[in-house]
C-alpha positions as CSV (number, residue, x, y, z in Angstrom):
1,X,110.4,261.6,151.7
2,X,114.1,262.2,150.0
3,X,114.7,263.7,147.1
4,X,115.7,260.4,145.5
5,X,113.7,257.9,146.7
6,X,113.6,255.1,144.5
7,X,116.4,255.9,142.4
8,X,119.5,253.3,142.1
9,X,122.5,255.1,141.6
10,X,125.8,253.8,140.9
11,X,129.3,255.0,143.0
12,X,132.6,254.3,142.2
13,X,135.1,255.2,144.9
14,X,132.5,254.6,147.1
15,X,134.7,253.1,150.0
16,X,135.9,256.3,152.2
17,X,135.9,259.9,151.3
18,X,133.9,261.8,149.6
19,X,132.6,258.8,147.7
20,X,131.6,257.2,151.1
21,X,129.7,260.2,152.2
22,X,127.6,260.4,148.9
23,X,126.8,256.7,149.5
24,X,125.5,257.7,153.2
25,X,123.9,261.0,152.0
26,X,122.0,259.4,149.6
27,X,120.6,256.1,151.1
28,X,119.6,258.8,153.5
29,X,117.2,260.9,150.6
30,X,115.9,257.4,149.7
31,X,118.2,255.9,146.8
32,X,119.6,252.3,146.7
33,X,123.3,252.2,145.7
34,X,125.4,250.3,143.8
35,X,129.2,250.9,145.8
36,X,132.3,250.2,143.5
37,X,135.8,250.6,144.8
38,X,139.0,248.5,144.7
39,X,139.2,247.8,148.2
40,X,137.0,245.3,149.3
41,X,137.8,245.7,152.8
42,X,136.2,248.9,152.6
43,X,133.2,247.9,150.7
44,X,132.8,245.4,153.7
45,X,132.0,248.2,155.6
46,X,129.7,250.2,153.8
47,X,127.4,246.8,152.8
48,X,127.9,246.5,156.6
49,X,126.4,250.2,158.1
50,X,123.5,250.4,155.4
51,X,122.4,246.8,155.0
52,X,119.9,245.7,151.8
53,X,120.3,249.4,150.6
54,X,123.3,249.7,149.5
55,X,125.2,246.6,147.2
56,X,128.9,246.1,146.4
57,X,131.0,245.4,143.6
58,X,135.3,245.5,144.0
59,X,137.1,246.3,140.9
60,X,139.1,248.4,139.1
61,X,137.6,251.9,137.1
62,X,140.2,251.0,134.4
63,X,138.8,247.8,133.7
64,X,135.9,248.2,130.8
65,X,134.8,244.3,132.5
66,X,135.2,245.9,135.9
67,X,132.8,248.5,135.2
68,X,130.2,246.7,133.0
69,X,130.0,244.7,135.7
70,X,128.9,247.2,138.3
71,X,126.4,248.6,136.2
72,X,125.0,244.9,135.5
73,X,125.2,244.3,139.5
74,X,123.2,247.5,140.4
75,X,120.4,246.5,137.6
76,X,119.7,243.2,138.5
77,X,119.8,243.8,142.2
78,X,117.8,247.3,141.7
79,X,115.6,247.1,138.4
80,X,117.3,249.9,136.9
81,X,119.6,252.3,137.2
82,X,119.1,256.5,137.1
83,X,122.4,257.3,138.2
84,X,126.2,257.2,137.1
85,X,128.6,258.8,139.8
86,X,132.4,258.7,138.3
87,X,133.9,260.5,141.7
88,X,137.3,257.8,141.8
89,X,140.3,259.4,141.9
90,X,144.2,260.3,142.4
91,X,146.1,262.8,143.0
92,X,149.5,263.8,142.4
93,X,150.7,265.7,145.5
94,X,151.2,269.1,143.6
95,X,154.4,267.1,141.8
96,X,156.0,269.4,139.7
97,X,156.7,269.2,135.9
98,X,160.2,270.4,136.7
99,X,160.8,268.4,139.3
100,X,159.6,265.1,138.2
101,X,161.8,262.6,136.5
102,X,160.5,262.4,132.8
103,X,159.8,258.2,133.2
104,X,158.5,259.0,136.2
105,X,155.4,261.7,134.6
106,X,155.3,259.0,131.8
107,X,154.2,256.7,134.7
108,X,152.0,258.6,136.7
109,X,150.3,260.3,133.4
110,X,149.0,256.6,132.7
111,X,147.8,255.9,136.0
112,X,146.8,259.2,137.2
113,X,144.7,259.7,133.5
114,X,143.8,255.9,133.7
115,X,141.4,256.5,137.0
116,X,140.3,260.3,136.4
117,X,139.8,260.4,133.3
118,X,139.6,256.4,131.7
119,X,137.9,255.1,134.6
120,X,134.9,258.1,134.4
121,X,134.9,257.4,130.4
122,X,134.3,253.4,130.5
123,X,132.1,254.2,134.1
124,X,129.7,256.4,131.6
125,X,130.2,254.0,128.7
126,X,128.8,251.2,130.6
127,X,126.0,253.2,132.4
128,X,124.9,255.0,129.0
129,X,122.1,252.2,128.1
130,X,120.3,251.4,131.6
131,X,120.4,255.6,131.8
132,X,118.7,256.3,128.5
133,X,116.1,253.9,129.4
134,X,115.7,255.5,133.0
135,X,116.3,258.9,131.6
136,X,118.7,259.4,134.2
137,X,121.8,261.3,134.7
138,X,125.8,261.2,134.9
139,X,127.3,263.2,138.1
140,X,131.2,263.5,138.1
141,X,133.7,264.5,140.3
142,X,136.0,267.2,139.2
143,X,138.0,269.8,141.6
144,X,138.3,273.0,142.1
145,X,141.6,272.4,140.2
146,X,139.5,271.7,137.2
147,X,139.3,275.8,137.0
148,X,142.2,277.3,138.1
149,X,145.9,276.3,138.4
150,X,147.9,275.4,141.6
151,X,145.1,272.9,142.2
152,X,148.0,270.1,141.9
153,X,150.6,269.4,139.8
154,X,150.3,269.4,136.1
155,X,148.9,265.9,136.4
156,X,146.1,266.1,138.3
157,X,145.0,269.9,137.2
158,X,145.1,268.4,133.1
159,X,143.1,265.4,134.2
160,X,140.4,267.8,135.9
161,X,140.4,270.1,133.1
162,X,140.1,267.0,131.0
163,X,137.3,266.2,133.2
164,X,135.3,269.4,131.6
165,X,135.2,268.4,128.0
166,X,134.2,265.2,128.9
167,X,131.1,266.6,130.7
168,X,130.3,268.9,127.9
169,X,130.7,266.3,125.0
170,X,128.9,263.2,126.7
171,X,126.1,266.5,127.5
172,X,126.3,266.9,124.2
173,X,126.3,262.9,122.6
174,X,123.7,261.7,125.5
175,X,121.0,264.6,125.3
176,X,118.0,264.6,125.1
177,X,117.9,261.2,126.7
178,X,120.6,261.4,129.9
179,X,121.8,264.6,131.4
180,X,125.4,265.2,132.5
181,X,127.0,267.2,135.0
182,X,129.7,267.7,137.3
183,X,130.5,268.8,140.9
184,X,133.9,270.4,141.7
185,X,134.9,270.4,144.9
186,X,137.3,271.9,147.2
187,X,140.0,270.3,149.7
188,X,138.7,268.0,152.3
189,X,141.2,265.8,154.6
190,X,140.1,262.3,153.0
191,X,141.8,258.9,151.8
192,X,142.7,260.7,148.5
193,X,146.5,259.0,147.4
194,X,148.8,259.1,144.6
195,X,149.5,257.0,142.1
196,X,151.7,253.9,142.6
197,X,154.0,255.0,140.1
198,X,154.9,258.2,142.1
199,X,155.5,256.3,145.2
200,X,152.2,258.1,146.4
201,X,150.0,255.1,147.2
202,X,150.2,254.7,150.6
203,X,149.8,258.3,151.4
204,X,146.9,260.0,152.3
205,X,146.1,263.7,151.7
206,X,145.9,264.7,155.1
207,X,149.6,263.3,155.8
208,X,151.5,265.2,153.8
209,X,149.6,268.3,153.2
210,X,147.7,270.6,155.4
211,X,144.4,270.9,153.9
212,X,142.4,272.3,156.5
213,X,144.8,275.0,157.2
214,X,144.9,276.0,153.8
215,X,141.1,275.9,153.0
216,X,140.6,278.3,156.1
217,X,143.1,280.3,155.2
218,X,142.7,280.4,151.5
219,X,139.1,280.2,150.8
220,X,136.6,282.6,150.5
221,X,134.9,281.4,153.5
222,X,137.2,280.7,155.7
223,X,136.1,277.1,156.8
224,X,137.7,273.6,156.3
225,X,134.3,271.2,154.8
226,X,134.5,267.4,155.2
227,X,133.3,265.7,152.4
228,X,130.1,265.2,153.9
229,X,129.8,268.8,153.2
230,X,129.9,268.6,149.4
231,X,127.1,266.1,148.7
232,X,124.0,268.6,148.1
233,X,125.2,269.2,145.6
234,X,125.6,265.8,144.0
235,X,121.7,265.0,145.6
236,X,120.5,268.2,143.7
237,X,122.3,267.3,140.0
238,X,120.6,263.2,141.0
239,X,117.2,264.6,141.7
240,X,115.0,264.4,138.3
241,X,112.5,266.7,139.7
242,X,114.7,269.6,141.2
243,X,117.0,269.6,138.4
244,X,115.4,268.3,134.8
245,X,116.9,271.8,132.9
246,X,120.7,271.2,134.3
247,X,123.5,269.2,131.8
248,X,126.8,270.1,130.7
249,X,127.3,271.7,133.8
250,X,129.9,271.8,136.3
251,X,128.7,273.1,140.1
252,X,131.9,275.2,141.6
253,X,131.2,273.5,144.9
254,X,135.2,274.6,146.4
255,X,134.1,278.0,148.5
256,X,136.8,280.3,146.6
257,X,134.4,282.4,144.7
258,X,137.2,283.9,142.6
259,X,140.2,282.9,140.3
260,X,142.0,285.7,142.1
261,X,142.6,282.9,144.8
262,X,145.0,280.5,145.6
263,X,143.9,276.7,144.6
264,X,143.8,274.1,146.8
265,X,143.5,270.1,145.6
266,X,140.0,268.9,145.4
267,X,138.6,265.5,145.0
């Protein structure tokens, strides 16, 4: 038996990446899941490899409809819901404040803050009632960017950081009822893009950055993790019975250890 089995959980950017691998990591512990990501192509996909465990909804983490919708989906098709997982996200391709046309951080500041931080906001907003009654829990994905700088650009590290206070004041407003936590990975070479604004949308991580180079070289140990390799962590912070005591915190899930080294961009 899995240690969630039973439990509907709820995943946006659940399409490819790391989202994708926390759908397939936890149908395998014995959860149903509710998959939410723009691209329905994708979704096709996941609905496709896990069959009657797994449902889909295509929309947009911006959308307050979007989201109430996803959480309405997984409750009907599931009975309930015990699991928020805001892990959607952008990044900014370690654009520089100096070197960014001011219109052009205007831009991406809307966008980039409208998924990573909005879209985790309205995704918990939604989820907040079914949770209370399941006595369930929020999971969100931050970075290792969400501690120390050279993560990304100013962008993408603010939005993590933002990603913090969020944890600790929804800790704070959903106790005693719904814990809240957070996961901060590391690099991984995933679908991760840009904002539109920037021009970044059709570029994946992996393309214009060498992330597995750098996480070998500039972690503490030495390795370059898929994203397949950062789920415990998410499964431990679902599972009611291994970790009842845990909210407001964020799990440093990158492999640097230390501040004293370099950053690398995370989810």
């Amino acid at each position: 038996m899995g240690w969630l089995e039973g439990q509907a959980v709820l995943v946006t950017g659940a399409g490819s990446g790391l989202g994708r691998a926390i759908v397939d990591r936890f149908v395998a512990e014995g959860a149903r899941v509710l998959a939410f990501d723009r691209s329905a192509e994708k979704l096709t996909a996941v609905k496709a490899e896990h069959a009657a465990a797994v449902e889909v909804v295509a929309g947009d983490v911006r959308s307050p409809h979007d989201n109430q919708h996803a959480v309405e989906t997984a409750v009907e098709a599931f009975g309930r819901l015990d699991t928020f997982i805001g892990n959607a996200g952008l990044w900014d391709f370690n654009g520089s404040l100096l070197d960014t046309p001011a219109d052009r951080l205007d831009q991406g500041f809307d966008e980039l803050f409208g998924v990573n931080v909005k879209g985790y906001l309205l995704g918990a907003k939604a989820a907040a009632p079914a949770l209370r009654e399941s006595g369930g829990s929020v999971v969100l994905t931050l970075s290792n960017a969400a501690f120390f700088p050279a993560g990304g650009g100013p962008l993408y590290v603010a939005s993590k950081h933002a990603g913090v206070g969020l944890v600790r004041q929804l800790a704070y407003e959903l106790a005693p009822e719904v814990r809240v936590n957070a996961v901060a990975p590391g690099g991984m070479d995933t679908d991760l893009r840009g904002p539109e604004s920037l021009g970044l949308a059709t570029t994946r991580i992996g393309q214009a950055f060498p992330i597995n180079d750098v996480m070998r070289q500039a972690s503490a140990l030495h390795i370059a993790p898929g994203a397949e390799d950062y789920v415990g962590a998410y499964v431990l912070l679902a599972a009611k019975a291994q970790s009842s005591t845990i909210t407001g915190a964020v799990i440093d899930a990158s492999g640097f250890g230390t501040p004293a080294r370099p950053a690398t961009p995370g989810a």
